[in-house]
Phi, psi and omega in degrees: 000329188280332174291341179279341167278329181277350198276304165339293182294320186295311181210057185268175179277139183314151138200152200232134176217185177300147200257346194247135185280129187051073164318135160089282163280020169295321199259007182293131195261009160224052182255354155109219164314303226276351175297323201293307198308278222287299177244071173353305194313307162355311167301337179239173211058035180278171180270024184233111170316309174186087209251147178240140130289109202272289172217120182235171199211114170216144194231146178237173165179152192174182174201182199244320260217308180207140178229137189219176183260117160291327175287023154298304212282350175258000153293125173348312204267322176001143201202116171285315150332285198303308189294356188279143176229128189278158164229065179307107209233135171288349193215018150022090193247185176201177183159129157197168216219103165271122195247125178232151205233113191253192177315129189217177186190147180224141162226179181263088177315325203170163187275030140252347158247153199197151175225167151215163169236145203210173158201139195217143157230125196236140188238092164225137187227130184212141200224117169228150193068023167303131191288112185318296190311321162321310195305309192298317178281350175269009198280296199204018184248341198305345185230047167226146170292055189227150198250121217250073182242112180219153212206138149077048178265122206248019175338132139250147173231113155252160169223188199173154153204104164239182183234168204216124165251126217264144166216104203265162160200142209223129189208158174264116157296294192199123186258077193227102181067230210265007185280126130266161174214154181212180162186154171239181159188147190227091166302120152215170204269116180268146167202104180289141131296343191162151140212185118233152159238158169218156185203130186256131181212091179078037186277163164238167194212094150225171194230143169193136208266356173265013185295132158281162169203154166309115052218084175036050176227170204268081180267310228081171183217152186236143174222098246207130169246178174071182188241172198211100160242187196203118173246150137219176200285175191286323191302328182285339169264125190255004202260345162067027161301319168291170163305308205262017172256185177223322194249126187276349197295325188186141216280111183252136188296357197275161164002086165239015164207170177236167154191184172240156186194147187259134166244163173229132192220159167199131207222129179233137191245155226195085160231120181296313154271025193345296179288352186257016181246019185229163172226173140294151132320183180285311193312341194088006169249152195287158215201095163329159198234107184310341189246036169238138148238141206291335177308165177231307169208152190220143189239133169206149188279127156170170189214148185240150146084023142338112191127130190232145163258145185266099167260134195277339172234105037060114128315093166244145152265129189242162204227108205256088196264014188310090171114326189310124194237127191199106206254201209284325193304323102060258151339291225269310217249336211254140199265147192282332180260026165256316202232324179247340162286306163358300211288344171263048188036080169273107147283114184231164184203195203224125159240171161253133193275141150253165172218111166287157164288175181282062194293151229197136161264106179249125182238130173231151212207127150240113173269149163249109182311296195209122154053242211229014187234144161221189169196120195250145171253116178206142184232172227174110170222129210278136146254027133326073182297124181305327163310338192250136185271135181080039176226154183259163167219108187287160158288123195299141204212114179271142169219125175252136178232084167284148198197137172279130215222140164213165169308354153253359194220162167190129173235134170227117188234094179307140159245107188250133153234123193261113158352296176292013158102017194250132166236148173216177189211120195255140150249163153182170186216151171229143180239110164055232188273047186217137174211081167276171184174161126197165163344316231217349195302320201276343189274328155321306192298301188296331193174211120004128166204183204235331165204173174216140220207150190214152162202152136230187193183158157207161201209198170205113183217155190250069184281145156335124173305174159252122199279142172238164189221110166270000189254352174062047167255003209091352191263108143002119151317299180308307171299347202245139178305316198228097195289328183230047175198149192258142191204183153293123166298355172265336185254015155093001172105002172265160143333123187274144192286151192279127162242127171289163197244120204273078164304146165215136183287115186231125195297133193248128174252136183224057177346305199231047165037033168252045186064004180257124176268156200323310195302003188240359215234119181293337171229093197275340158254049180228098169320113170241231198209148187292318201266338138301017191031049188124308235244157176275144168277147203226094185309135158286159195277130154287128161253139186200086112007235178331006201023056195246052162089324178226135180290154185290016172256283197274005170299115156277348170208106224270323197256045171220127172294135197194179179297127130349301179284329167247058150070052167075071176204126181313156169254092192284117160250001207211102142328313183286001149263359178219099159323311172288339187293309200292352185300295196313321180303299202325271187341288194307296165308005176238012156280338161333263171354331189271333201245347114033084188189148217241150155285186191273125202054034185215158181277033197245128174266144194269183206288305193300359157264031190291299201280347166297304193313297185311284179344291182297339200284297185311325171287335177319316215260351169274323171267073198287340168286341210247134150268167192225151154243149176225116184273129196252128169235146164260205128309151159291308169347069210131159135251182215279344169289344158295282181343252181349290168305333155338282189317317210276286157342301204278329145001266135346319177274001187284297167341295177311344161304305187280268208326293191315313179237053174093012172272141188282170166304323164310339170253012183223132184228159167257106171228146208266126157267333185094214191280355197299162179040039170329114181252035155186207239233109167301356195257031176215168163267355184236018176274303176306287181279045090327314179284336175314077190212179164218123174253143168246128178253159187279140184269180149279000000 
């Protein structure tokens, strides 16, 4: 027995698999049990009442090494050797995994609390830093003519099985608008089954196939330094080198260390639409509504497998290879604990073991996209140095998942890139309690691959109802007092009660008899008027200054006698009778004026001044008796005689404007200055545009 676990260990082909147990459905938000392996947190705030697993399965297996079409492999013709396509590496790694999930179960305590109970049993065999070329020549060189040398082999190898009994418990920290937090935690109880390690140290490997030996035929030789050691638990010696067995016949299955071991999780949800996922109670307090989910984005945290088992007696080999010489016939042919473990100076002693578990960082990101589409994001991190010996380690693992999702159905397909550089692509689906899947089927399917993963289940859950309201008053059926009459939602889903309405004849008083009663008469002991709140009426004094008819509270000019219509102010039609009127106007149109604006070097006016243009047209049509002049000024910029015609063009184009829209000609003249009359500093840009204007003066 002993020599087929070091053959095992030493040089079986690398595998590598998926790091994570049920790929794809783990992150399924109705998977239950099986969300607790990755994130304790999981548990509580489920879409579940209760869920049990009666028995899953999930096995991974792949390589680094060789990449072949596994559906290939049931044809006749199939050729193995030939379809493989190998990848040879100083540093090979390996690792696969049987995950069994036995009867488990989770319920709800309270909507902040949840517990589960679980049972698992587990397999991780894992080889890391193997040199390729070793694996190749035992694989397939030993009877080719190639000649072999490889220095400084630093190899590890673990396997393992143990069993795990789980006590998860899960709770909300804190539920506050859209903010949630959960966290878990998961004890659990251990019990190895078995292991081995083997560990290679600074060893060497050569070969060579033209050594003669007697009776002259071509066996080779194999010749090797440095050492090599190989442990396993006492159950695994059938050969009865250790102390503690008494029957040599078969391998005992039982029990042969314990240990303890932990997972920690934390999950934060980003809901946005908080409230529109809560009802009231009978109590009048807001109550999430359980068989929904409230996310928007979900985040969640935790490292697993925290924890080591102690085995106390151990079989080690320690393997001396200084000087060793062995030649292929040997090799090939020769039984290993007769003829060739001899030759490798083997030391054995009975030790105690520790095997950490394969402790892992898992971080998942779920968005829910749209409706019933989600698309999950998740890594997998070994924490676990590919250097340490006597530990099992998964492969570090990226994953993207889109996945369809309803309470009875869910389909999903992980697209994964694996730490060594492998990428696949997997589906799976679950219908009611029945759930298959992997990692790896469609890259299977497609063409080549480096692994391959499987999972199934079957299970019984119990989801959270769908709250129903028959009276369709707003209130949950569960919440209502009275479920089957439509009522208030301030009053608990009932009808609100009819209150009669109590008159009482109350005497009405009128101090001062002017038909207005006191509770109404702003002056109750004065006789007024109805239209006065009561009160006597009280003319006001008119004041009219100018005597034109309107009192100076509404006089636009109280010391000139002027119109009614034009709110007591004379009707000025010729600006040139009243100066101060015309200061004034002049000024506004030419504030006007400033905004004005031509493109560049052309009489084409840009769109904002449109609305200036306007402005002014209107004070034209109030003085209709009144003329205008419109002055064009440029810039220094040019010379002066373009300018000047500039000016005299934009001038003009003002004008064409005003005639175009009914002002007469006879009241308007254009004239161009050119650079004339700067009112600020050409030798700046922001002196030049100032002088670029056009002003309108009043003619006499």
């Amino acid at each position: 027995m002993k020599h087929k676990l070091l053959k095992l260990a030493l040089f079986v082909i690398p595998l590598i698999g998926n790091s994570q147990s049920f790929v794809g459905f783990a992150t399924d938000n109705y998977s239950g049990v099986h969300g607790v392996i990755s994130n304790p947190a999981n548990v509580v705030d489920s879409r579940f009442k209760f869920d049990l697993n009666l028995v899953s399965v999930s096995a991974f297996l792949g390589n680094d090494y060789a990449e072949l079409s596994l559906f290939d492999l049931s044809n006749d013709d199939y050729e193995f050797e030939a379809d493989r396509i190998l990848t040879l590496s100083d540093d090979n790694n390996a690792l696969s995994n049987i995950d069994v999930l036995g009867p488990s179960f989770m319920f709800n305590i309270n909507k902040n609390n949840a517990i589960a109970l679980s049972t698992r049993a587990r397999v991780f065999a894992s080889i890391n830093n193997i040199n390729g070329e070793v694996v190749e020549l035992f694989d397939e060189k030993l009877d080719q003519n190639v000649a072999v040398n490889i220095a400084n082999l630093n190899a590890n190898a673990t396997a393992h099985a143990w069993a795990e009994y789980r006590l998860t418990y899960g709770r909300v920290i804190f539920d506050k608008n859209e903010h949630f937090l959960k966290g878990g935690v998961t004890i659990k109880y251990l019990q190895g089954y078995g292991y081995s390690t083997a560990v290679s140290n600074d060893a060497s490997v050569n070969y060579d196939p033209f050594v003669l030996n007697p009776p002259s035929t071509v066996n080779g030789e194999f010749t090797g330094n440095g050492t090599a050691d190989y442990a396993f638990s006492n159950n695994f010696d059938t050969n009865n080198n250790g102390e503690a067995f008494e029957n040599d016949d078969d391998v005992d299955y039982k029990a042969q260390a314990t240990g303890v071991g932990f997972d920690l999780g934390f999950v934060y949800e980003w809901r946005p639409e908080a409230e529109k996922y809560k009802t009231k109670n009978a109590n009048g307090n807001l109550v999430p509504l359980k068989y929904k989910n409230k996310y928007y984005l979900k985040a969640g945290l935790s490292i697993t497998d925290i924890g080591s088992l102690k085995y106390k007696e151990s079989l080690s080999t320690n393997y001396n290879f200084n000087g060793v010489v062995i030649n292929r016939e040997t090799i090939e042919d020769g039984d290993f604990e007769e003829e060739i473990e001899p030759l490798l100076n083997p030391r054995e002693e009975i030790i105690s073991s520790k095997i950490k578990l394969p402790a892992a960082m898992h971080i998942n990101v779920d968005w829910h996209a749209y409706k019933k589409l989600y698309l999950n994001l998740n890594t997998d991190l070994s924490l676990i140095n590919e250097d340490e010996k006597n530990a099992n380690r998964i492969a570090n693992t990226l994953s993207l998942t889109p996945r369809l999702e309803t309470k009875w159905f869910s389909v999903y397909s992980p697209l994964s890139v694996r730490q060594y550089g492998d990428f696949i692509w997997g589906a799976g689906m679950r219908l009611g309690p029945l759930f298959i899947g992997s990692g790896s089927i469609l890259t299977n399917i497609l063409g080549k691959s480096k692994s391959a993963d499987v999972y199934a289940g079957l299970k019984l859950p119990i989801y959270q109802n769908k709250l129903k309201d028959k009276d369709k008053d707003g209130v949950y059926d569960k919440y209502d007092e009275c479920p089957k009459e439509a009522g208030s939602i301030d009053n608990n889903g009932c009808p609100l009660p009819v209150v009669e309405e109590v008159v009482e004849e109350v005497v009405e008083l009128d101090t001062d008899n002017d038909g207005i009663l006191d509770s109404l008469d702003e002056c109750p002991n004065e006789a007024g008027i109805a239209e006065n709140n009561g009160c006597p009426k009280i003319e006001p004094v008119v004041i009219d200054t100018d005597n034109d008819g309107v009192e100076d509270s509404k006089d636009a000019c109280p010391d000139k006698f002027g119109l009614i219509a034009n709110n007591g102010c004379p009707n000025i039609t010729n600006l040139n009778d009243d100066a101060e009127k015309a200061k004034e106007v002049v000024e506004t149109i030419n504030e006007y004026a400033k905004t004005i604006n031509f493109a560049s070097g052309k009489t084409t006016f840009t769109a904002e001044t449109f609305d200036s243009l306007t402005s002014i047209l209107t004070i034209l049509n109030k003085y209709p008796d009144s003329n205008f002049e419109i002055n064009g000024y440029t810039d220094s910029v040019g010379s002066s005689a373009l300018n000047l015609k500039l000016s005299q063009n934009r001038a003009y184009a003002v004008l064409a404007y005003f005639v175009e829209n009914g002002i007469g000609t006879k009241r308007l003249k254009a004239v161009g200055h050119g650079e004339e009359n700067p009112i600020a500093d050409n030798a700046t840009k922001q002196g030049r545009a100032l002088n670029r204007r056009v002003e309108i003066s009043l003619l006499k």
